[in-house]
Backbone as a ProteinNet text record, in pm:
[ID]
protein_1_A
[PRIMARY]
XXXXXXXXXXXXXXXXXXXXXXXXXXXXXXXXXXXXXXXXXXXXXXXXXXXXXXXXXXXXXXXXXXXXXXXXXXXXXXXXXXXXXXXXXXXXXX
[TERTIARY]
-800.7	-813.6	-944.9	-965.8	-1112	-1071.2	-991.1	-959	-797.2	-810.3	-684.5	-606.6	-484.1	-396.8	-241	-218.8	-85.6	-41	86.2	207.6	261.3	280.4	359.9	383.8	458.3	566.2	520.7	467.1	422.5	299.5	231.4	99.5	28.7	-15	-128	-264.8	-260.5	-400	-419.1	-568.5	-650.9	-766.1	-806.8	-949.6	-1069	-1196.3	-1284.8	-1386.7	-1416.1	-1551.8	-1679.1	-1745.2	-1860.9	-1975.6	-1984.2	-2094.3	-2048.7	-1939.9	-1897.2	-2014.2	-2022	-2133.4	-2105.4	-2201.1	-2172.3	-2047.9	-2060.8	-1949.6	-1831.3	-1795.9	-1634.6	-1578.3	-1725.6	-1686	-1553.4	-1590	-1452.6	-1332.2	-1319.7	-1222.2	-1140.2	-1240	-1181	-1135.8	-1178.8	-1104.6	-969	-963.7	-850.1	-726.4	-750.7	-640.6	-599.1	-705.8	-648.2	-583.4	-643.3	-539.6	-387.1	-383.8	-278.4	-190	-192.1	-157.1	-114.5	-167.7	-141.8	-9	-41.2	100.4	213.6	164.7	298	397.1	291.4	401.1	381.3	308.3	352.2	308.7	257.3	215.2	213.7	308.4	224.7	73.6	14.1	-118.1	-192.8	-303.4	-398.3	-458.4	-497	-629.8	-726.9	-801	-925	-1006	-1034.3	-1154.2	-1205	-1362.2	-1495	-1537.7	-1545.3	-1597.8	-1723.1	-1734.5	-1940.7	-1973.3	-2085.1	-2168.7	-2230.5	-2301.4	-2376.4	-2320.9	-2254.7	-2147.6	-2264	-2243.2	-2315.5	-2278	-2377.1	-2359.8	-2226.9	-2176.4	-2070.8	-1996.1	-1984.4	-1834.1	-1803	-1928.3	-1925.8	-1884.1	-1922.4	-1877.5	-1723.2	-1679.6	-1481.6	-1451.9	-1530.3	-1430.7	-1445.4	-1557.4	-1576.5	-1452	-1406.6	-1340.7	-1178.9	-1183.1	-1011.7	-983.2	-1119.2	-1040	-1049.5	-1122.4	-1087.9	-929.3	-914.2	-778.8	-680.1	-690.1	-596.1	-561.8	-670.9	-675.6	-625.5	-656.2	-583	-409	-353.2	-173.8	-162.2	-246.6	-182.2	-132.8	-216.2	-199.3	-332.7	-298.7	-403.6	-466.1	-575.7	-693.6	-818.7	-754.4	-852.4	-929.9	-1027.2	-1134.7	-1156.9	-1191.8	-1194	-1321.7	-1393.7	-1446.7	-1499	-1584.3	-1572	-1569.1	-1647.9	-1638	-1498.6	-1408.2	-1333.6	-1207.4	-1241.4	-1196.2	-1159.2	-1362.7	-1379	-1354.1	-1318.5	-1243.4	-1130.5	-1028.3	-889.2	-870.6	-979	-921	-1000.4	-1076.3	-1140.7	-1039.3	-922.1	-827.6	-731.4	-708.8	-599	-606.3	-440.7	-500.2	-480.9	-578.1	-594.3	-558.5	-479.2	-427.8	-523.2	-449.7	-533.8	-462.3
-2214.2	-2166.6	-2092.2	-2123.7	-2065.9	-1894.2	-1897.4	-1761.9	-1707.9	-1557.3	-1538.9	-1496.8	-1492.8	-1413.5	-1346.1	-1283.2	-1176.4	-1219.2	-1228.3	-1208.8	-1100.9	-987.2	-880.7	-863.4	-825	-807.2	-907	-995.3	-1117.8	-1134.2	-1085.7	-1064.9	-1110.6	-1230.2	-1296.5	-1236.8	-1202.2	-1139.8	-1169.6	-1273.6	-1366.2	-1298.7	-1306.4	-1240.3	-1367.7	-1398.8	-1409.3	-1425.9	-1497.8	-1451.7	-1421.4	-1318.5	-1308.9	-1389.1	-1442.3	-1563.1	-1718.9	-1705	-1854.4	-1939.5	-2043.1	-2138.8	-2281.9	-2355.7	-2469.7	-2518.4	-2603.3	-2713.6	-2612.9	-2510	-2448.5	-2405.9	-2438.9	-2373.7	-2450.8	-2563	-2651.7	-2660.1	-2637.2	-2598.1	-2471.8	-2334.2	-2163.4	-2228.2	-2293.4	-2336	-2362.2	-2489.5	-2549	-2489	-2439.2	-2312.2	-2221.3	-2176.5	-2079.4	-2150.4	-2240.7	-2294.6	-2363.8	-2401.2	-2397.9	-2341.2	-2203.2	-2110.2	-2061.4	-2081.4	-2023.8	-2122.1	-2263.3	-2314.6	-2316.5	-2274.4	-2263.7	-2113.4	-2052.1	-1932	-1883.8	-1890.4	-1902.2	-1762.6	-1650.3	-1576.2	-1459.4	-1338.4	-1264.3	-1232.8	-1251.4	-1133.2	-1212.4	-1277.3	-1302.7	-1204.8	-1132.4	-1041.8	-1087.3	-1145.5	-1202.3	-1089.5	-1024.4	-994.4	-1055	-978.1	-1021.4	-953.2	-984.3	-921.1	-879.2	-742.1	-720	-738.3	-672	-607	-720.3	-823.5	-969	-1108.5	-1105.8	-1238.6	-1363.6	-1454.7	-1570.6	-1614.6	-1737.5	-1798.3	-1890.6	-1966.8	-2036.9	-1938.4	-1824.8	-1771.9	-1729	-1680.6	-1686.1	-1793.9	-1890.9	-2031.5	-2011.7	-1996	-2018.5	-1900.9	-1785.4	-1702.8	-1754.8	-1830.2	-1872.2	-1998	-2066.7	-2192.9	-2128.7	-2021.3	-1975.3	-1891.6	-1825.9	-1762.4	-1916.5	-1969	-2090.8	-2180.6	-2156	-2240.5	-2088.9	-1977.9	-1914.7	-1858.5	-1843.4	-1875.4	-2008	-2116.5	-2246.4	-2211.9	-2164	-2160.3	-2011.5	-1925.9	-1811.8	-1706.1	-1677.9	-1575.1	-1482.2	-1342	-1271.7	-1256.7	-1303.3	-1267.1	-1106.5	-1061.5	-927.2	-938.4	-899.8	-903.7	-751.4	-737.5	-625.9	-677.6	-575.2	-590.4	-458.5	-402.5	-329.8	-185.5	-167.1	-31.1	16.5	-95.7	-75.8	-10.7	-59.9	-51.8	88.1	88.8	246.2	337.1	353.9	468	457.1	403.2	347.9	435.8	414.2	499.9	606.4	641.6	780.7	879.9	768.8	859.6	904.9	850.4	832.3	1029.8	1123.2	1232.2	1222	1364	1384	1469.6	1440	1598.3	1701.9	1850.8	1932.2	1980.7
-2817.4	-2680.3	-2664	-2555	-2504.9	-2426.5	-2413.5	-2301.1	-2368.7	-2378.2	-2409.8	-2339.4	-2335.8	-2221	-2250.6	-2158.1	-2164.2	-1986.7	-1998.9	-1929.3	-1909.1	-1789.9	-1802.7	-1678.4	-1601.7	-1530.2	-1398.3	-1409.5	-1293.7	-1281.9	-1342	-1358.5	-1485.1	-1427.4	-1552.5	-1570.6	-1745.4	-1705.1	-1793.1	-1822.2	-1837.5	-1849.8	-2040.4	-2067.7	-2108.1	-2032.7	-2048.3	-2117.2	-2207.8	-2262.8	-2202.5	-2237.2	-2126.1	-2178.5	-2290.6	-2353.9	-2355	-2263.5	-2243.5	-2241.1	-2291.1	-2259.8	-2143.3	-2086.7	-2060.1	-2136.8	-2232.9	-2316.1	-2341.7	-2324.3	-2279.5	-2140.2	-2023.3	-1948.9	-1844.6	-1849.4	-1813	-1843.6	-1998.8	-2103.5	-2034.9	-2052	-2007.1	-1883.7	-1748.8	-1609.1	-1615.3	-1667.9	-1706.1	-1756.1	-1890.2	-1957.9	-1854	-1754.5	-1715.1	-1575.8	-1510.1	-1423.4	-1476.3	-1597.9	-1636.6	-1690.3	-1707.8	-1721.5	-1592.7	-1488.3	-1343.7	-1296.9	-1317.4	-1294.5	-1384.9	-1522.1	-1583.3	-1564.5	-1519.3	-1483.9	-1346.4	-1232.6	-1145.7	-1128.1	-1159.4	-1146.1	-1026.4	-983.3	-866.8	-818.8	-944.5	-970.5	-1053.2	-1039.5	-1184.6	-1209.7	-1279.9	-1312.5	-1445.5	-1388	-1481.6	-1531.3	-1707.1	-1687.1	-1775.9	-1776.8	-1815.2	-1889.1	-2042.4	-2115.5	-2172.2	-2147.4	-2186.8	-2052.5	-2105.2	-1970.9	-1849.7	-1914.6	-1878.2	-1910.5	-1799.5	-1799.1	-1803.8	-1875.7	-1897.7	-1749.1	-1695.3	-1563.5	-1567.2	-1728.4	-1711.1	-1714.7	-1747.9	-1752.8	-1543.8	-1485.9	-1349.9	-1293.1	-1335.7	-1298	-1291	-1438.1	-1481.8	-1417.6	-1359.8	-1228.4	-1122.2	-1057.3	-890.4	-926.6	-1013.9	-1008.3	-1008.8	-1080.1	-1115.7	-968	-883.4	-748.1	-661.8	-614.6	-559	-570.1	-709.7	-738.2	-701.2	-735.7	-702.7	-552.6	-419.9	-324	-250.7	-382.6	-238.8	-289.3	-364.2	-422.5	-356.7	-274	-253.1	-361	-478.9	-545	-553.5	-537	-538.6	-709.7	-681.5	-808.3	-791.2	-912.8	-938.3	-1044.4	-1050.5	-1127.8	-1228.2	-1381.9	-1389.1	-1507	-1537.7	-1620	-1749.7	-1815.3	-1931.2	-1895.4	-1781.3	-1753.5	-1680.1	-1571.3	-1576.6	-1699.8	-1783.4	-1917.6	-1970.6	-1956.5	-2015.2	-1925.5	-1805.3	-1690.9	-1756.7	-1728.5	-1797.2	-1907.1	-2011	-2183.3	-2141.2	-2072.5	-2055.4	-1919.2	-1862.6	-1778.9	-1899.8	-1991.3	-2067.7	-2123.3	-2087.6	-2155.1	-2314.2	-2380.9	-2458.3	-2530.5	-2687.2	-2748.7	-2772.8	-2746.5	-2768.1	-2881.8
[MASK]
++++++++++++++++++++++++++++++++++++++++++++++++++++++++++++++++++++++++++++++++++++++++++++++

C-alpha cells in the first residue's frame, strides 16, 4: 500500500505521503477511493505528511476531495503542524 489508514468512529483517516511521486500517484487515489467505498465513511480526513507536499501527492488530494464531494462526504485536510498544536495541547506532568 501506498497510503496508510485508520478507521475510528466513522471517520476515515487516510495518511499521505508527502514525497509521493508520479508512478504511485494513481495507485495512493485509488486505495484511498476504495477505502471510501468500502466503508462508507462520515468524515475522510486526509493528511499530509512533512512540510512540502510533492505536486503528485497534491494531485492524490485534489482527486480524493473531488471523489469525496461527488458521494457527499465531508473531506478535511490536516497536515504536520496541525500535528504539532495537537501534542503541544496535550497537558503535561509536573
Amino acid at each position: 500500500m501506498v497510503i496508510s489508514h485508520v478507521l475510528t468512529d466513522g471517520i476515515l483517516h487516510v495518511t499521505l505521503p508527502c514525497d509521493l511521486d508520479v508512478t504511485h500517484r494513481a495507485a495512493a487515489a485509488l486505495e484511498t477511493e476504495t477505502l471510501v467505498h468500502a466503508h462508507r465513511p462520515r468524515i475522510v480526513q486526509l493528511k499530509l505528511v512533512g512540510n512540502h507536499p510533492s505536486p503528485a501527492s497534491l494531485s492524490a488530494l485534489a482527486r480524493a476531495r473531488r471523489m469525496c464531494t461527488s458521494l457527499g462526504i465531508p473531506l478535511t485536510v490536516v497536515g504536520p503542524a496541525a500535528a504539532q498544536q495537537d501534542a503541544s495541547a496535550e497537558p503535561t506532568a509536573a
